[in-house]
N, CA, C and O atoms as a GROMACS GRO file, in nm:
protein
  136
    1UNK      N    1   0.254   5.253   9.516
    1UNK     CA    2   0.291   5.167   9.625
    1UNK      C    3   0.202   5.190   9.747
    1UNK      O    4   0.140   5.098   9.799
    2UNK      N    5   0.196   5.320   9.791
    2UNK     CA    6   0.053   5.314   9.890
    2UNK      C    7  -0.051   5.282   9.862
    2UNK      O    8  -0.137   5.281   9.950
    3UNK      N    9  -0.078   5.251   9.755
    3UNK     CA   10  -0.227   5.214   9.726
    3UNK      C   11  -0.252   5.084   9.765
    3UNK      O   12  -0.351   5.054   9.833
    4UNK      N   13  -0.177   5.010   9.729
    4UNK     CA   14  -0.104   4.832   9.727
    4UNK      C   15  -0.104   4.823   9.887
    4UNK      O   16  -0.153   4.725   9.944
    5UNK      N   17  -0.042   4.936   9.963
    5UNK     CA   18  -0.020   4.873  10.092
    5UNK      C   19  -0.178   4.883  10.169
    5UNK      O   20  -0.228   4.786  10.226
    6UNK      N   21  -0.246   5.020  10.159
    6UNK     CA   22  -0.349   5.030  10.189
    6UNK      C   23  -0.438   4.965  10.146
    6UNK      O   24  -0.547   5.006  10.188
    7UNK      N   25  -0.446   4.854  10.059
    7UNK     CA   26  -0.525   4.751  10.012
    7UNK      C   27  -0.531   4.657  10.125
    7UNK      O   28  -0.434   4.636  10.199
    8UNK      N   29  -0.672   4.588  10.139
    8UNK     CA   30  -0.673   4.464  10.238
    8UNK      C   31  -0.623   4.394  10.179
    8UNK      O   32  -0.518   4.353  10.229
    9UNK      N   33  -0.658   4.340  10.051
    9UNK     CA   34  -0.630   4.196   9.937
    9UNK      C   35  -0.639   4.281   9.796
    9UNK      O   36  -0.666   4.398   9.770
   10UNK      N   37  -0.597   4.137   9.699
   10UNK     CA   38  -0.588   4.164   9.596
   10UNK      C   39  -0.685   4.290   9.520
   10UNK      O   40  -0.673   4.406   9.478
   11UNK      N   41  -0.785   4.184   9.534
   11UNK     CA   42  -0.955   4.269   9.486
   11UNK      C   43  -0.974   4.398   9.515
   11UNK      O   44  -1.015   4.486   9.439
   12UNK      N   45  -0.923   4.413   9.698
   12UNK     CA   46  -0.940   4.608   9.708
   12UNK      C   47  -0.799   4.656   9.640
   12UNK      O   48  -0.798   4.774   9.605
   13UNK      N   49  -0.686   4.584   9.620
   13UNK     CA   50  -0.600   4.659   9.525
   13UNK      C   51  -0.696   4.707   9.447
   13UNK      O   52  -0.754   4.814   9.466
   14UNK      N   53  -0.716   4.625   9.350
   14UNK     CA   54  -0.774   4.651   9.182
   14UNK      C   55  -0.876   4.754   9.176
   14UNK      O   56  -0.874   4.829   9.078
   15UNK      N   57  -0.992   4.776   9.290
   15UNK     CA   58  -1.065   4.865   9.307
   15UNK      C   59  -1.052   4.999   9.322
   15UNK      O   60  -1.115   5.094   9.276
   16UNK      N   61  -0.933   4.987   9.414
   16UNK     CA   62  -0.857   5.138   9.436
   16UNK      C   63  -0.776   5.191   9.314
   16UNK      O   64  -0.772   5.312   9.291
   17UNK      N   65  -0.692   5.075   9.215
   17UNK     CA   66  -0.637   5.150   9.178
   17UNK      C   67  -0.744   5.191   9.032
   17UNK      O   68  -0.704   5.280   8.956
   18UNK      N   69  -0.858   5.132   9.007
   18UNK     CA   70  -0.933   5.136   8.936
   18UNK      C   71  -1.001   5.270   8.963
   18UNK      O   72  -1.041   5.317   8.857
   19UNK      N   73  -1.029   5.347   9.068
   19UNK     CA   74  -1.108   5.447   9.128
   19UNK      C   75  -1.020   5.562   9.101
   19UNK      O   76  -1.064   5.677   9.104
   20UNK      N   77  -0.883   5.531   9.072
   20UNK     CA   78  -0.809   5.598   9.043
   20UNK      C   79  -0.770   5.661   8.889
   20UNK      O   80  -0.704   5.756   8.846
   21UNK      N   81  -0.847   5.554   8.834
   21UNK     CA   82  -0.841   5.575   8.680
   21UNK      C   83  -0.690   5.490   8.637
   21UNK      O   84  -0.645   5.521   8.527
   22UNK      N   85  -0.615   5.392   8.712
   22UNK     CA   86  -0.495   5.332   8.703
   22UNK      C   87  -0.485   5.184   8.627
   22UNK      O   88  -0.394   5.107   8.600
   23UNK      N   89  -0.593   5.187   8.613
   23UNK     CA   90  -0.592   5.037   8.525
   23UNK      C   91  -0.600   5.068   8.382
   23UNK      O   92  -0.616   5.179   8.332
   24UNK      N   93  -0.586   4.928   8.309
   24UNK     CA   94  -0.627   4.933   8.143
   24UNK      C   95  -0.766   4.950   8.111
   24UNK      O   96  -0.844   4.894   8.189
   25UNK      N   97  -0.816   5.014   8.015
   25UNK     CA   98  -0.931   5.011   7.968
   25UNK      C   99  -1.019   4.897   7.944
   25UNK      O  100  -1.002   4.802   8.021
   26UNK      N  101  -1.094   4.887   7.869
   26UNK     CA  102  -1.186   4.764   7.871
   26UNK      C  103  -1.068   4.727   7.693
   26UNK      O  104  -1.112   4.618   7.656
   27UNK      N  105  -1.020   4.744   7.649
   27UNK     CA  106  -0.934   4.735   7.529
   27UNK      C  107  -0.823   4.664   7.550
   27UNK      O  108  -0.783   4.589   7.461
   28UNK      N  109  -0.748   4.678   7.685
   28UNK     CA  110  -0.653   4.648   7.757
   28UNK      C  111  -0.529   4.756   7.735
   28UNK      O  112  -0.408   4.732   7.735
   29UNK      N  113  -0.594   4.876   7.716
   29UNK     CA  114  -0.514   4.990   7.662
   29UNK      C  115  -0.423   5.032   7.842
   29UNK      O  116  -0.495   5.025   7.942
   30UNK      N  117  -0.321   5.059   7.854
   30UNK     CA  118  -0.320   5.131   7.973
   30UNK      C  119  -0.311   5.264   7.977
   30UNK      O  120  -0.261   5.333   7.889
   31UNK      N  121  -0.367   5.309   8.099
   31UNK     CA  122  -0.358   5.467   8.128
   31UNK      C  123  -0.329   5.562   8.095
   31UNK      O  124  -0.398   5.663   8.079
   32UNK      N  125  -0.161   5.534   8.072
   32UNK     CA  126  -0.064   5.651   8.013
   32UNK      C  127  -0.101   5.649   7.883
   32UNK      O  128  -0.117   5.759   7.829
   33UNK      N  129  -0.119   5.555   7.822
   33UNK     CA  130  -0.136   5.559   7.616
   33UNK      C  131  -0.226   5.630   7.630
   33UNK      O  132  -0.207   5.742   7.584
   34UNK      N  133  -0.356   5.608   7.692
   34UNK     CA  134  -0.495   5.722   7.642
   34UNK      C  135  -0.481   5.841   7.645
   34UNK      O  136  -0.574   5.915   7.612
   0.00000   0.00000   0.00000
């Protein structure tokens, strides 16, 4: 949820939470499964 708020927009969501290692893989696997 802080990540989301500290986002300007969508796009720096996805970046941050991407920098974070928080997204799906290029597979569309998510995070926790790997």
């Amino acid at each position: 949820m802080s990540v989301a708020r500290s986002a300007e927009n969508a796009e720096d969501c996805k970046l941050l939470l991407d920098m974070l290692g928080l997204t799906p893989d290029e597979n569309g696997e998510p995070p926790v499964a790997r």
